[in-house]
MIMIRO-100119 format. One record per residue (C-alpha): residue number from 1; chain; x, y, z. Coordinates in steps of 0.1 Angstrom, whole numbers, always signed. Example, Ala and Ser with C-alpha at 12.3 -4.5 7.8 and 13.67 -1.06 7.14 Angstrom:
<rs>
<r num="1" cadena="A" east="+123" north="-45" up="+78"/>
<r num="2" cadena="A" east="+137" north="-11" up="+71"/>
</rs>
This chain:
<rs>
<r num="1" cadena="A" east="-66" north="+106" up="-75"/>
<r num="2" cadena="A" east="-79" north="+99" up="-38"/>
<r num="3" cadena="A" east="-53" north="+72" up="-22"/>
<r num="4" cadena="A" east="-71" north="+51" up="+5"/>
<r num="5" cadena="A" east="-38" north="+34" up="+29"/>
<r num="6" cadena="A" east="-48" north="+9" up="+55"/>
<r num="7" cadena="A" east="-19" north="+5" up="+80"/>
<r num="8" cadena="A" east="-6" north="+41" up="+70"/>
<r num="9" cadena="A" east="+7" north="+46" up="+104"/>
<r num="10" cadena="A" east="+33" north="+16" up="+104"/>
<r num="11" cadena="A" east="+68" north="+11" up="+90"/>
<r num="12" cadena="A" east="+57" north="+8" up="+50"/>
<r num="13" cadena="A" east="+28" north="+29" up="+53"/>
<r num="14" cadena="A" east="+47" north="+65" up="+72"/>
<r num="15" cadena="A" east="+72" north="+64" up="+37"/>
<r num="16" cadena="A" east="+45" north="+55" up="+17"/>
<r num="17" cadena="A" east="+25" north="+82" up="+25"/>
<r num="18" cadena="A" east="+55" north="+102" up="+29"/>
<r num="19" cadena="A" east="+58" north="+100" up="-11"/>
<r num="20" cadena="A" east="+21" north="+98" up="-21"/>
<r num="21" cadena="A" east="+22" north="+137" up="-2"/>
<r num="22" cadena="A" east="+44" north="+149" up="-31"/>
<r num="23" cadena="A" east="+17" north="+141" up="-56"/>
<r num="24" cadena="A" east="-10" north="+165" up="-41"/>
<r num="25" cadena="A" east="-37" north="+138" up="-44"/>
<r num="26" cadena="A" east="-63" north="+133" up="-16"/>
<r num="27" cadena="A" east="-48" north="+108" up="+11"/>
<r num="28" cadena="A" east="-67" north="+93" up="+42"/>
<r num="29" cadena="A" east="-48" north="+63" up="+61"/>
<r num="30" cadena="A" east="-67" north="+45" up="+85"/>
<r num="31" cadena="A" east="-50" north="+29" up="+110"/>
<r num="32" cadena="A" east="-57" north="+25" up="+152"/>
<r num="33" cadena="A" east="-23" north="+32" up="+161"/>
<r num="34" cadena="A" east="-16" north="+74" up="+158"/>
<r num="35" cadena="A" east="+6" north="+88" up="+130"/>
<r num="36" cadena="A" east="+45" north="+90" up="+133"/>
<r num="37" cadena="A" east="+53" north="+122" up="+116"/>
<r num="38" cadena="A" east="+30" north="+152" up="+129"/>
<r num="39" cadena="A" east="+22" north="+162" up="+94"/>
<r num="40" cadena="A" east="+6" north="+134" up="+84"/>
<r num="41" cadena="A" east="-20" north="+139" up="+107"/>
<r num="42" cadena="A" east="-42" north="+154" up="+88"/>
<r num="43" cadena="A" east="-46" north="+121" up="+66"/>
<r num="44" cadena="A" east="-53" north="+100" up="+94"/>
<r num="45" cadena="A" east="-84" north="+86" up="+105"/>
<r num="46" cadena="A" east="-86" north="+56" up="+137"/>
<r num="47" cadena="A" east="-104" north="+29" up="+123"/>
<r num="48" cadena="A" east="-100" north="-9" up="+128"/>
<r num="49" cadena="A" east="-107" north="-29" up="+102"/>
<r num="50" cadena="A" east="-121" north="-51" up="+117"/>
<r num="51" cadena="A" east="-148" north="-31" up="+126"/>
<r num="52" cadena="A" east="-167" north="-40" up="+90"/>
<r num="53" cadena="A" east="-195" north="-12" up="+97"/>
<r num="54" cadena="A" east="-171" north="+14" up="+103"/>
<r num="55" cadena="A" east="-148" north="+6" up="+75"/>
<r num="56" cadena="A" east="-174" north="+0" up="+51"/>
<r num="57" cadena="A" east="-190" north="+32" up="+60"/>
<r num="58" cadena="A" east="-155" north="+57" up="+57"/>
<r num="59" cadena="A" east="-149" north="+38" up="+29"/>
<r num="60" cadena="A" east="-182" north="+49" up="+11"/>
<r num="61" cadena="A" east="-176" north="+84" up="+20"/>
<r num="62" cadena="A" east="-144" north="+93" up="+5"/>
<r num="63" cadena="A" east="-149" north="+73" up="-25"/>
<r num="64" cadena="A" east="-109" north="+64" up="-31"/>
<r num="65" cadena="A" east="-98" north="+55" up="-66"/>
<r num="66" cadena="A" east="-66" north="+38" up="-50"/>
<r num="67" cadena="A" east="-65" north="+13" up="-23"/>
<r num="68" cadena="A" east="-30" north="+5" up="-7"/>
<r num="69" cadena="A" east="-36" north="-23" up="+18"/>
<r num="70" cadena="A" east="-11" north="-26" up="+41"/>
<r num="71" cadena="A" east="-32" north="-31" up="+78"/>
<r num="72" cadena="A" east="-17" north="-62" up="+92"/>
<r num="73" cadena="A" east="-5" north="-84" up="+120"/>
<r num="74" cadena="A" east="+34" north="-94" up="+113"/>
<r num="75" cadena="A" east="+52" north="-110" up="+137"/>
<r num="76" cadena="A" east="+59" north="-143" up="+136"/>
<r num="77" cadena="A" east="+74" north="-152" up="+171"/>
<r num="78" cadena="A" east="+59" north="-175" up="+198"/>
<r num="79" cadena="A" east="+28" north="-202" up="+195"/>
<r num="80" cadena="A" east="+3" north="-186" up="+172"/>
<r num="81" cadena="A" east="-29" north="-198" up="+159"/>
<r num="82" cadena="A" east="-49" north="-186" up="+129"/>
<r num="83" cadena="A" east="-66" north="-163" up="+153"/>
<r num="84" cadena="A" east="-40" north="-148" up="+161"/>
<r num="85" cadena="A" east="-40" north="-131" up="+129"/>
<r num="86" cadena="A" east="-81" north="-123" up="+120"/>
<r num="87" cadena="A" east="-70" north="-92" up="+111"/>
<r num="88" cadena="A" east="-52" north="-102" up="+80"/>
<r num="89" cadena="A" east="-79" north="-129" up="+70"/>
<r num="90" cadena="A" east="-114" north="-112" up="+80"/>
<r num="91" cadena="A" east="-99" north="-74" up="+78"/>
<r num="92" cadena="A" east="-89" north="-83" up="+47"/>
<r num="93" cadena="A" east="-121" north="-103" up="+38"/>
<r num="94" cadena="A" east="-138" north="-63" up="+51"/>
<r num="95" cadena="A" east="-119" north="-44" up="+30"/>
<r num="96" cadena="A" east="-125" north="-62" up="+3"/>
<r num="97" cadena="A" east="-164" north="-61" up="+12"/>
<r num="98" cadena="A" east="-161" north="-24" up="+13"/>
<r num="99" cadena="A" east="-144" north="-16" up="-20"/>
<r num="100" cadena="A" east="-171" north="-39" up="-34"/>
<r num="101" cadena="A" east="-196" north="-18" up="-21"/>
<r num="102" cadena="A" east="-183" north="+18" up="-26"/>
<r num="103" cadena="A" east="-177" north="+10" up="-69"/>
<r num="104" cadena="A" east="-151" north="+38" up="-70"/>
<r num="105" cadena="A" east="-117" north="+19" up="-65"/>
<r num="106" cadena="A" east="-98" north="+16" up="-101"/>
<r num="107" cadena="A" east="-69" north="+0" up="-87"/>
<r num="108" cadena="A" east="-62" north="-21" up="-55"/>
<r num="109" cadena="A" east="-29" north="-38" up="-39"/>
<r num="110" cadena="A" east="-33" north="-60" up="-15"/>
<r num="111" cadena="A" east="+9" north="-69" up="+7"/>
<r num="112" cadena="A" east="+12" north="-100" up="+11"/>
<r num="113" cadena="A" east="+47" north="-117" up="+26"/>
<r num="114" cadena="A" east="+75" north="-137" up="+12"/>
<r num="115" cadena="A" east="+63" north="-162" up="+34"/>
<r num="116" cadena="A" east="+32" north="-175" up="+17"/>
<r num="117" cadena="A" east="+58" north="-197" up="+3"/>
<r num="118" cadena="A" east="+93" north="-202" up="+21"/>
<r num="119" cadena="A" east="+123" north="-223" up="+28"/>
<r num="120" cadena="A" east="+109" north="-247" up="-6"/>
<r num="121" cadena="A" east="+128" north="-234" up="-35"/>
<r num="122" cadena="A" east="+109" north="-207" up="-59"/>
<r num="123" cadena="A" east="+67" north="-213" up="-64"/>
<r num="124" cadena="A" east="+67" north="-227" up="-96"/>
<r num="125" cadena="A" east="+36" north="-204" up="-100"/>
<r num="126" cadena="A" east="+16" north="-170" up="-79"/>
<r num="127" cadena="A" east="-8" north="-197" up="-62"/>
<r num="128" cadena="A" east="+20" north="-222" up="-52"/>
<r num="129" cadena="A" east="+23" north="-220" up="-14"/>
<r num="130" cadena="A" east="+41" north="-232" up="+11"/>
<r num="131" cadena="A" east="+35" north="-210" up="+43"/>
<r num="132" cadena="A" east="+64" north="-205" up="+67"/>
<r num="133" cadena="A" east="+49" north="-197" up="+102"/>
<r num="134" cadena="A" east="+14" north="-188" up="+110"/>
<r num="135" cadena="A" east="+18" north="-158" up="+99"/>
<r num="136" cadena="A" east="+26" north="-171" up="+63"/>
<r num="137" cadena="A" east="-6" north="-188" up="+65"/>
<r num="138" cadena="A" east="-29" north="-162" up="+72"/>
<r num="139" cadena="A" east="-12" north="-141" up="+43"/>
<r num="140" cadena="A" east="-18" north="-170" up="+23"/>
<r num="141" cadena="A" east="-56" north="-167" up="+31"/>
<r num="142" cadena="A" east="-54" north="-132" up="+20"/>
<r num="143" cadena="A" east="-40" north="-137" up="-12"/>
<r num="144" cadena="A" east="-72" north="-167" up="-15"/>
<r num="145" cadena="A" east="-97" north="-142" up="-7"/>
<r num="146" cadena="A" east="-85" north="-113" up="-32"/>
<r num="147" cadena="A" east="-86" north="-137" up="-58"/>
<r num="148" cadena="A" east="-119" north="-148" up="-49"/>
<r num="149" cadena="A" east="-139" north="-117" up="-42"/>
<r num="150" cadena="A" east="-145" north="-111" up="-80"/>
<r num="151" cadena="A" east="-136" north="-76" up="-79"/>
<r num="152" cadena="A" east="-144" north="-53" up="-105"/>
<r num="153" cadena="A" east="-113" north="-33" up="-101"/>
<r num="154" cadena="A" east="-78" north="-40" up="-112"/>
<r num="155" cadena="A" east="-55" north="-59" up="-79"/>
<r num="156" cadena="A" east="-22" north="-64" up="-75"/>
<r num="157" cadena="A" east="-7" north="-86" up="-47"/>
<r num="158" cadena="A" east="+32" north="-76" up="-35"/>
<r num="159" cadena="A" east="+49" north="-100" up="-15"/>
<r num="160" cadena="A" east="+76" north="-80" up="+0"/>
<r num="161" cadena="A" east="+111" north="-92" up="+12"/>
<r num="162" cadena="A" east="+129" north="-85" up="+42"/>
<r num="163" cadena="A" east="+121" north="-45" up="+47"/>
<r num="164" cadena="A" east="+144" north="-24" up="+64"/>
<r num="165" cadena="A" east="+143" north="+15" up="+65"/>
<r num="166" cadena="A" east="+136" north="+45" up="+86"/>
<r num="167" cadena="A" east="+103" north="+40" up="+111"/>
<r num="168" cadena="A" east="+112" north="+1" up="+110"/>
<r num="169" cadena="A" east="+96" north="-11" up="+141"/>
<r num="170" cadena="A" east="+122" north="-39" up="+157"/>
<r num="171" cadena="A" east="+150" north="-30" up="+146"/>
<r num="172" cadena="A" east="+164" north="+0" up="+167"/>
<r num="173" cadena="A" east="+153" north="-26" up="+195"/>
<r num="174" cadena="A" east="+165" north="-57" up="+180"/>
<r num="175" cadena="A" east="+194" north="-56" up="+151"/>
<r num="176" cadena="A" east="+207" north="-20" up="+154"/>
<r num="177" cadena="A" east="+209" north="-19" up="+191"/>
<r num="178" cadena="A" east="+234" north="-51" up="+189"/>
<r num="179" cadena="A" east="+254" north="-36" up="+161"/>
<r num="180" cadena="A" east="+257" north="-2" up="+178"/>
<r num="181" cadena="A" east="+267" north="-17" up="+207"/>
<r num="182" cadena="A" east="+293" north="-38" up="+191"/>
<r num="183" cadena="A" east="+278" north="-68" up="+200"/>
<r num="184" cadena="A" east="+273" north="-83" up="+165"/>
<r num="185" cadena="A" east="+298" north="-114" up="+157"/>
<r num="186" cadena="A" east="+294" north="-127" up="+117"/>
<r num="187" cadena="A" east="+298" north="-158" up="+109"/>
<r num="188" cadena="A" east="+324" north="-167" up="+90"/>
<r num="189" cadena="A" east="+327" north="-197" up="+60"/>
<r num="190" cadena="A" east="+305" north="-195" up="+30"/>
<r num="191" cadena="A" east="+287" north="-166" up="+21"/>
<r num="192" cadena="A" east="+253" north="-158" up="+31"/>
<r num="193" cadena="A" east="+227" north="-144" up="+5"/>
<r num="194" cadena="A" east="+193" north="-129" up="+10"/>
<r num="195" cadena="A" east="+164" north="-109" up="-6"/>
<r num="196" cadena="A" east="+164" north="-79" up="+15"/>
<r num="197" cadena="A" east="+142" north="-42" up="+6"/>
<r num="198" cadena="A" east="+151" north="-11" up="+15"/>
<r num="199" cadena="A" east="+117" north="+9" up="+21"/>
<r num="200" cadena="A" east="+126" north="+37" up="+0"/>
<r num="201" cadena="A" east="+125" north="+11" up="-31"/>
<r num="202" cadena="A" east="+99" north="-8" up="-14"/>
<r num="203" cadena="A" east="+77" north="+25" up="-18"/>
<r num="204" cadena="A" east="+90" north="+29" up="-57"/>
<r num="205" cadena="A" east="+81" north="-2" up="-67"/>
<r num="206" cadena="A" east="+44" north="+4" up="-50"/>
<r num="207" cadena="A" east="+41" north="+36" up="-66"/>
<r num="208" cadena="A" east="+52" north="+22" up="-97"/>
<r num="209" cadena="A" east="+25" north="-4" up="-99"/>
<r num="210" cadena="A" east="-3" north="+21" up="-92"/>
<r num="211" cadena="A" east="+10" north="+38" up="-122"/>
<r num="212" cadena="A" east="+16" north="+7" up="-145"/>
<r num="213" cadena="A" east="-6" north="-3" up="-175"/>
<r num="214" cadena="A" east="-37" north="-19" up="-163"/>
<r num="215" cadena="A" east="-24" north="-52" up="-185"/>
<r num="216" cadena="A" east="+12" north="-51" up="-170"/>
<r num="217" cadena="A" east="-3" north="-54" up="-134"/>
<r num="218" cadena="A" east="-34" north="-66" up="-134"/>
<r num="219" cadena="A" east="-41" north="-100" up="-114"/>
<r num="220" cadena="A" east="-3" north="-104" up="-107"/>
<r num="221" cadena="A" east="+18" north="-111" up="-81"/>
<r num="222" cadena="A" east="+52" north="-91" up="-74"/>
<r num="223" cadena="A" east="+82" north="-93" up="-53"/>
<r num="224" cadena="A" east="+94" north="-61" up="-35"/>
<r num="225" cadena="A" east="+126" north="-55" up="-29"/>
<r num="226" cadena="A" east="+160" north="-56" up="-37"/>
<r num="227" cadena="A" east="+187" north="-79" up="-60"/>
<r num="228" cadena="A" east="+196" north="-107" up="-35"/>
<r num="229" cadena="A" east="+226" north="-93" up="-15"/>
<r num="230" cadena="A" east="+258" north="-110" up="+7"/>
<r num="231" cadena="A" east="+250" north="-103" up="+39"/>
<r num="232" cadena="A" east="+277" north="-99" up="+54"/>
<r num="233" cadena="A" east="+279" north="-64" up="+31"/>
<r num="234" cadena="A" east="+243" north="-50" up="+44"/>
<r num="235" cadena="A" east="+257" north="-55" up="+80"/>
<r num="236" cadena="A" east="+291" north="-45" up="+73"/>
<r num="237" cadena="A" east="+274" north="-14" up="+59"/>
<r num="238" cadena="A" east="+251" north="-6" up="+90"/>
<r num="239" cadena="A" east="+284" north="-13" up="+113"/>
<r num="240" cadena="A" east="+314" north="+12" up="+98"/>
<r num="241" cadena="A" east="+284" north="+42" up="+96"/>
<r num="242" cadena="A" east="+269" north="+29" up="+128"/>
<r num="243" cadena="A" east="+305" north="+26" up="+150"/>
<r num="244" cadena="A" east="+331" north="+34" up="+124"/>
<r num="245" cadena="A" east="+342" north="-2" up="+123"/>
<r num="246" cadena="A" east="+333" north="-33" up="+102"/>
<r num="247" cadena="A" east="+320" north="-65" up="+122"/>
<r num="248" cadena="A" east="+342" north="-93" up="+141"/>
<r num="249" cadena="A" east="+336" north="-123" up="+122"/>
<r num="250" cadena="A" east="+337" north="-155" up="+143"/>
<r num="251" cadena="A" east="+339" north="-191" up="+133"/>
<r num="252" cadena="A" east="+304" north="-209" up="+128"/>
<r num="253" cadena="A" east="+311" north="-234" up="+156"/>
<r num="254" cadena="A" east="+315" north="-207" up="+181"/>
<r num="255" cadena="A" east="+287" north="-188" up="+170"/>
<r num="256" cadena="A" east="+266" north="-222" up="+176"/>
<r num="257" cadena="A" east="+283" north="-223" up="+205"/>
<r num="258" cadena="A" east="+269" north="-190" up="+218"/>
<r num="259" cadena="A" east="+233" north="-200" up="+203"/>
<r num="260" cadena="A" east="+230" north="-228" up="+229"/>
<r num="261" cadena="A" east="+239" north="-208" up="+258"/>
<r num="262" cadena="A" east="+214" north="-181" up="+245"/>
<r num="263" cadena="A" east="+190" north="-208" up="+244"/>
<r num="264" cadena="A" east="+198" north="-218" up="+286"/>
<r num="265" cadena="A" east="+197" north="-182" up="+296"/>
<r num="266" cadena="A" east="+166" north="-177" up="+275"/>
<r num="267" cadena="A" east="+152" north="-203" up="+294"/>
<r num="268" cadena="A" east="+159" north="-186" up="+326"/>
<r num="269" cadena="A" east="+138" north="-153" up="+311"/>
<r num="270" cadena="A" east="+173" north="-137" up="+307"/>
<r num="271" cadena="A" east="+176" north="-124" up="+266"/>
<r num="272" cadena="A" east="+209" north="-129" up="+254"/>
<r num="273" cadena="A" east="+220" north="-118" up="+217"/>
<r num="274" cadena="A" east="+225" north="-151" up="+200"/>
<r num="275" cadena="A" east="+205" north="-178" up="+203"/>
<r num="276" cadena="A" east="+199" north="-216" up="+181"/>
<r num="277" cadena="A" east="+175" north="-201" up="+164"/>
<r num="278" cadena="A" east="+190" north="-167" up="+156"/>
<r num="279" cadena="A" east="+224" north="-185" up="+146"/>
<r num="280" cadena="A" east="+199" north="-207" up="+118"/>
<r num="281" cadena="A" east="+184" north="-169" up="+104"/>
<r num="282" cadena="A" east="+223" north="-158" up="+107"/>
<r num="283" cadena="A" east="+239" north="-191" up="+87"/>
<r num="284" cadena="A" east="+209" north="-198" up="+60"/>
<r num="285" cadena="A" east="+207" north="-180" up="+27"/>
<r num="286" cadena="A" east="+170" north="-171" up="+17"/>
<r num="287" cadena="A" east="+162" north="-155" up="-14"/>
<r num="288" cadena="A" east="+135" north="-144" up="-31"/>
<r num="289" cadena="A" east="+123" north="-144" up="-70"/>
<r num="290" cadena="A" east="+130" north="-109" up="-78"/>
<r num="291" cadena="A" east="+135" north="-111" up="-114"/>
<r num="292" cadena="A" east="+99" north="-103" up="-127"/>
<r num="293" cadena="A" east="+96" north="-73" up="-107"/>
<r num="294" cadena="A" east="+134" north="-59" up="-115"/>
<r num="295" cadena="A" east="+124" north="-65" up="-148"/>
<r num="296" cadena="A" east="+88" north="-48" up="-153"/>
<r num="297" cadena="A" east="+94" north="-17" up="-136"/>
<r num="298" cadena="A" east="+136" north="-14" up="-135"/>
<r num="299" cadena="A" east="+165" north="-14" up="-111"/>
<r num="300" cadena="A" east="+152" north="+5" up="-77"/>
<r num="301" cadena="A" east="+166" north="+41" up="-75"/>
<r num="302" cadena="A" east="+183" north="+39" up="-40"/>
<r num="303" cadena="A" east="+215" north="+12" up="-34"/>
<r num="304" cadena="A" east="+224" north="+0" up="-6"/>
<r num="305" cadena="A" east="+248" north="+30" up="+5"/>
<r num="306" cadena="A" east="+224" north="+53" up="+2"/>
<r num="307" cadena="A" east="+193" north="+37" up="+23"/>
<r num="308" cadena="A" east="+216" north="+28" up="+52"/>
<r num="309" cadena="A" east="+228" north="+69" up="+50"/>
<r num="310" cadena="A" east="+192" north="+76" up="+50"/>
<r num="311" cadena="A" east="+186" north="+53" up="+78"/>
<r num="312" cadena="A" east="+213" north="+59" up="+100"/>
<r num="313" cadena="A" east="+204" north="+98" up="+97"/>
<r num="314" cadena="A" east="+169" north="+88" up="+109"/>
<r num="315" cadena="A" east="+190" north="+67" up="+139"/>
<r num="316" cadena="A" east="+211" north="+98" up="+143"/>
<r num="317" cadena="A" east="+174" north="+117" up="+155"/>
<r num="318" cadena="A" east="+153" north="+92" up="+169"/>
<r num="319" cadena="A" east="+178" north="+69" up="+185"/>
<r num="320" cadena="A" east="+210" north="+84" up="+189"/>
<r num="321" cadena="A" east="+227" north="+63" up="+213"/>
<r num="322" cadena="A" east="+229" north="+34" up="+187"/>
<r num="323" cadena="A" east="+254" north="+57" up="+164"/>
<r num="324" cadena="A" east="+286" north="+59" up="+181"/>
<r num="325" cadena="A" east="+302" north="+86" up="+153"/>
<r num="326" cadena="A" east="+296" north="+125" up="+147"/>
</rs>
């Protein structure tokens, strides 16, 4: 096997090649951002895929039987435009040029997002959108393309949930800082329920599909991730390993509260922890159809216990000051 990973250098991409390493396959990730871990090095070759030439050249030369295409613009804050995100429409559009062109690739998956179709129920079918953000859209397009490109290897598109995990890129920044800090205030009333991933199962379920029957995985589209979760446990989890103590919960109305002064501070250019529109992420359940891929390749080996052990080991080395205990 010779595993091609685009994007091997981000959050995904560093466990996913962390596992493909234990199969003694030939690896090369190309990426423009440098590797994480020192030993994957070796695998790594800068390349932007938007360069088509480039890509369609390495590409050619090491002849992969396994494509893993995870190369992407994510973030979905601020005023975006289509743009914005060329590298998920025409670096996918490349890629796709490339495999064409090289006639070695057996199997292909292309990662999509949850948001190709968000916030509108369930898509009553894989080409059902309805794109939340930009970003959304521009995933969208790259599931369009993949379909189109009349490959004549097998794809598989994964629309992955809410990751979290060792190497996760905001977090340490964003959600673990506040909850090391003991800045994080639940909201209380009616439970909250989401699709989250940890990476480790992310990674298994990937895996899994580049080992499936051709007719299992073939043209489909799977969810990654986890059973949908309360979550008010996944953060409740983080806080007692992260501090030794479970979250203050806080009535809704005072968490709203909180979000509008956010909002006039944010205003001001001064970041506070709550704003409107974190209290709406905080307050909204958002789940994802799971059940397909729960029920074509089993239950995920890691719970929940475990990945945030894992993770706030990796916290422990690389960002100590946001666990409190020994």
């Amino acid at each position: 096997m010779k595993y091609l990973v685009t994007g091997g250098s981000g959050f995904i991409g560093t466990n996913l090649i962390e596992c493909l390493t234990e199969r003694n396959d030939e690896i090369l990730n190309l990426d423009i951002a440098d590797v994480k871990l020192d030993s994957h090095r070796k695998y790594w070759s800068a390349c932007d895929i938007m360069d088509r030439a480039k890509l369609i050249k390495i590409v050619a030369g090491f002849e992969p039987t396994h494509v893993i295409h995870l190369a992407a613009r994510t973030d979905t804050e601020g005023k975006r435009s289509l743009e914005d995100y060329l590298v998920n429409t025409q670096g996918t559009s490349n890629l796709l040029d490339a495999i064409k062109l090289c006639g070695t690739v057996q199997r292909l998956i292309i990662t999509s997002t949850q948001f190709v179709h968000q916030f509108k129920g369930f898509p009553k079918h894989d080409e059902d959108f309805e794109p939340y953000t930009v970003y959304g859209e521009s995933k969208m397009i790259s599931e369009k393309l993949t379909r189109s490109a009349n490959l004549s290897c097998s794809w598989t598109i994964i629309r992955p949930t809410n990751v979290w995990g060792p190497w996760h890129l905001r977090y340490p920044y964003e959600f673990w800082r506040v909850i090391g800090k003991g800045l994080y205030f639940h909201p209380g009333g009616a439970p909250v329920t989401r699709s989250y991933g940890y990476v480790g199962n992310i990674v298994f379920q990937m895996t899994a599909i580049l080992d499936a029957p051709l007719d299992t995985i073939s043209g489909q589209v799977y969810y990654v991730g986890d059973k949908p979760l309360d979550l008010l446990e996944w953060v409740n989890c983080f806080s007692v390993k992260q501090t030794g103590k479970k979250v203050k919960i806080l009535p809704r109305w005072m968490i709203r509260c909180l979000g509008f002064v956010g909002d006039i501070l944010l205003l001001g250019g001064i970041k506070f922890p709550i704003t409107s529109t974190r209290y709406l992420s905080m307050t909204s359940s958002n789940t994802a159809p799971m059940e397909k891929t729960l029920k074509t390749f089993g239950s995920p080996p890691y719970s929940l216990d475990h990945g945030v052990e894992e993770t706030v080991n990796w916290l422990k080395q690389y960002h100590p000051d946001l666990v409190k205990m020994a």
